[in-house]
N, C-alpha and C positions, 0 to 999 in steps of 0.2 A: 545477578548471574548465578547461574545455576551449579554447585561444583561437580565436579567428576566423580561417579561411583568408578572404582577399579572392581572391576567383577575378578572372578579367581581366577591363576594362570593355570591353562590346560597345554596340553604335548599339542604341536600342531599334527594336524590330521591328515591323510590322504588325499589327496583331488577328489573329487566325486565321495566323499565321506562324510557323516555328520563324526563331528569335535566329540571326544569321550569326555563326559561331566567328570569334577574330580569328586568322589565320595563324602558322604555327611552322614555317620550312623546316629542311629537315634534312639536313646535312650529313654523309654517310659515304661507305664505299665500297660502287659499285654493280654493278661487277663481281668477279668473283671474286678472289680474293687468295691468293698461294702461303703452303701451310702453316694453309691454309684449306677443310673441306669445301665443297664444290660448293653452291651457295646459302645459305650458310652467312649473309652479311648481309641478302639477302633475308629470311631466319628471325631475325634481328637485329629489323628493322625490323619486321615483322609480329607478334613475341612480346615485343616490348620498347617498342621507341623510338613507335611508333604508338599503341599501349592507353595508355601513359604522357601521351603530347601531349594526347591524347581523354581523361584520367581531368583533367588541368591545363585543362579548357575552352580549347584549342587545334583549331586545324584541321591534320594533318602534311601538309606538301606534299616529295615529293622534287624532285630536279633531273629525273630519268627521267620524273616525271609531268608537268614542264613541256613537257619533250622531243616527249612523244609527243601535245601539241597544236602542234607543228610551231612552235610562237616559236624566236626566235633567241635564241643562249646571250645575247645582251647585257640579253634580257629573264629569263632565268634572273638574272644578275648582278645586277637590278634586285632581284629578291626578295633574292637575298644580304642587300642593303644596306638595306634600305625593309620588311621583314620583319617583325612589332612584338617577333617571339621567334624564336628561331634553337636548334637540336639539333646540335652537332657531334662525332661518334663519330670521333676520332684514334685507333681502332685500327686495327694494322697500320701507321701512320704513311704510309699514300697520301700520295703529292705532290699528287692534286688534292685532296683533301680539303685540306690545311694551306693551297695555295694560296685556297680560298675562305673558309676562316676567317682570314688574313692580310687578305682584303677587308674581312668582320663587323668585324673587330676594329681596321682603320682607319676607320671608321664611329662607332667608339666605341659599337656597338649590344649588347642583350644577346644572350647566347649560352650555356647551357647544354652545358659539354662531358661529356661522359662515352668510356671507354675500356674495356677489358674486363682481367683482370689478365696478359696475356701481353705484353700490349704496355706497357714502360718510356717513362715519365714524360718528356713533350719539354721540353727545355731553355725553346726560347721562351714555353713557356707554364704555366711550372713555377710563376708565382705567385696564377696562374688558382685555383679551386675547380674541382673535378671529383666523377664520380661513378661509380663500376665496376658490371661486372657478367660473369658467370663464361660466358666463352666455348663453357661445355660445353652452356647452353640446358636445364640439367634443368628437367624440369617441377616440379620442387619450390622452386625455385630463378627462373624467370621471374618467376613475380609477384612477387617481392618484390623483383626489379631493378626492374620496370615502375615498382612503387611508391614507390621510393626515388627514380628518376628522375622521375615526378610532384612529387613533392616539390622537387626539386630546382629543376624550373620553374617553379612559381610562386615559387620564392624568387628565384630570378634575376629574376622579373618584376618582383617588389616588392619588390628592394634598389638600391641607389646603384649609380650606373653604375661605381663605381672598385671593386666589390665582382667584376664580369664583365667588366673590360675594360680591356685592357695598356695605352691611351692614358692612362688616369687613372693607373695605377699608377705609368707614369716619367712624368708630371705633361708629359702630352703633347698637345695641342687633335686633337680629332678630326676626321675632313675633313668637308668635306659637298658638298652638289651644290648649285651655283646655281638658282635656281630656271626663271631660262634657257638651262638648259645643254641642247644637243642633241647627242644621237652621229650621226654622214655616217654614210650608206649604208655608204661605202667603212672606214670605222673597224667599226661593227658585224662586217663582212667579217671583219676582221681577227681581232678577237675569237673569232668563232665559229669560225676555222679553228687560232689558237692553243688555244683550247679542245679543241678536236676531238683535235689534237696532244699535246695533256697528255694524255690520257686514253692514247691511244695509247703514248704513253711510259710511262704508268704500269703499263699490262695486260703490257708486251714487256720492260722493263728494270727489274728486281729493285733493291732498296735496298741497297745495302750498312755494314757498317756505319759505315765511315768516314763515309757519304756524309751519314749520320743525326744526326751531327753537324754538319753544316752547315747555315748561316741557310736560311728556304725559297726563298731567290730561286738561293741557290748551291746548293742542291738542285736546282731546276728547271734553274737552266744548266746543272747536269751534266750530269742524265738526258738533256737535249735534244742535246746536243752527243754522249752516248753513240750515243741513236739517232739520226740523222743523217749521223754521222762525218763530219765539218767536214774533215777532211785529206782524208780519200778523194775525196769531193766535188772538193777543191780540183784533188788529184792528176789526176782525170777529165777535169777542164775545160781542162788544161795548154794543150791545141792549138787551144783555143778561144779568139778575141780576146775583151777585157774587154767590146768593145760589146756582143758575143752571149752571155755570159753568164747574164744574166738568161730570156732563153729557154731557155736549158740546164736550169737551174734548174726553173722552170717543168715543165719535163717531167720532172725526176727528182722534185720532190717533190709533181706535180700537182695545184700550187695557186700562181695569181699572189700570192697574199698572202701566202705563204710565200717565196714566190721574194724577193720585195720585201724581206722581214722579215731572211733571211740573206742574202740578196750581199752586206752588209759585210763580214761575217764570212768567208763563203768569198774573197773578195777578199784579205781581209790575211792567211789562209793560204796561199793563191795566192801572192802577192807574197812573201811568208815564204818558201815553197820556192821561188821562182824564184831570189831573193836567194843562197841556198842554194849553186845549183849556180851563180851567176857566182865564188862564191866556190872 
């Protein structure tokens, strides 16, 4: 005998209405990726991660598709966290990708990961379940990732949160949002423009492997610090007083919210090298 799938609970619908899917965002890479044909995750998404979400009674949203009704990343972010089911494809090991499942997974929310076999087993989330699938996209071979990943999500759906999620594993409370919590204009700002940043960092500055060994916050401070070059910055501004600064800045990475986010940083390089030469 065969047992019962429980598909996901949906609000019942109007008479004469189709049932609203409950949402499954999905987390991978959405630009191209070295060592990767040319839409290569588009066709990820489209023969795999999407017929699978839709076969799990899921509705797949990307981040791209939030994008391009013009909300700001903070409302992207919101889905991350608020989501009722999450897809995260850590192949390639992207920085924004691990960044936004680092979010899911202080949420304590479910998350279905899956990987494809090129891409080696990340440290942080090695006690996780996972689910592959063969990067070459045969068509013999599709459906039956599609299917395994189906599979996969309703199981995530309808098991123990310590079964998907590293906060129960090292016996960790999960965060959450107050119910009054609000994000300033000026924070949203911020957000969207370190957002914007990561992505940029991730299409321009290649991973290495040492670097892949690194927790993902010291991943991200790398990569950023690679593109930006904090010394050189520093170096430029020599002839520049500390008060003007900040408008230097400004103009070399045009954006105040970036300026804001590094003049520490370029500051105690600054003073680093000036140190330097009184020495």
């Amino acid at each position: 005998m065969t047992a019962k799938v429980t598909e996901p609970k949906e609000q019942p619908a109007e008479p004469g209405t189709p049932q609203q899917k409950p949402e499954c965002f999905v987390i991978m890479p959405i630009s191209d990726r070295e060592g990767y044909e040319k839409g290569h995750f588009k066709r990820v998404y489209d023969w795999i991660i999407k017929p699978a979400c839709e076969a799990a009674g899921y509705k797949p949203v990307r981040g791209d598709d939030v994008s391009s009704s013009h909300l700001i990343v903070a409302d992207i972010l919101k889905r991350i966290v608020e989501a009722p089911m999450a897809i995260c494809d850590v192949s390639s090991l992207n920085a924004n990708v691990m960044f936004e499942l680092g979010i899911r997974q202080a949420f304590g929310k479910p998350v279905a990961l899956v990987k494809d076999e090129r891409t080696t087993s990340v440290f942080d989330i090695s006690g996780l379940r996972y689910t592959g699938y063969d990067s070459s996209l045969r068509a013999d071979l599709v459906k039956a990732n599609a299917t395994q990943l189906a599979t996969m999500i309703k199981e995530t759906g309808e098991a123990d949160s310590g079964m998907t999620s590293l906060m129960s594993l090292v016996d960790i409370d999960a965060a959450t949002i107050p119910q009054s919590a609000q994000v300033s204009d000026d924070s949203k700002l911020i957000l969207q423009e370190l957002h914007k940043l990561s992505r940029r960092v991730d299409q321009f500055v290649p991973m290495t492997k040492e670097t892949k060994k690194l927790s993902m916050t010291d991943q991200m401070d790398v990569l950023i610090n690679q593109r930006l070059d904090i010394p050189k910055l520093a170096m430029a501004s020599l002839s520049i007083e500390e008060e003007g600064l900040q408008d230097f800045l400004e103009v070399r990475l045009g954006s105040t919210s970036l300026a804001v986010y590094f003049l520490p940083k370029v500051l105690e390089e600054r003073r680093r090298v000036l140190d330097m030469k009184i020495l």
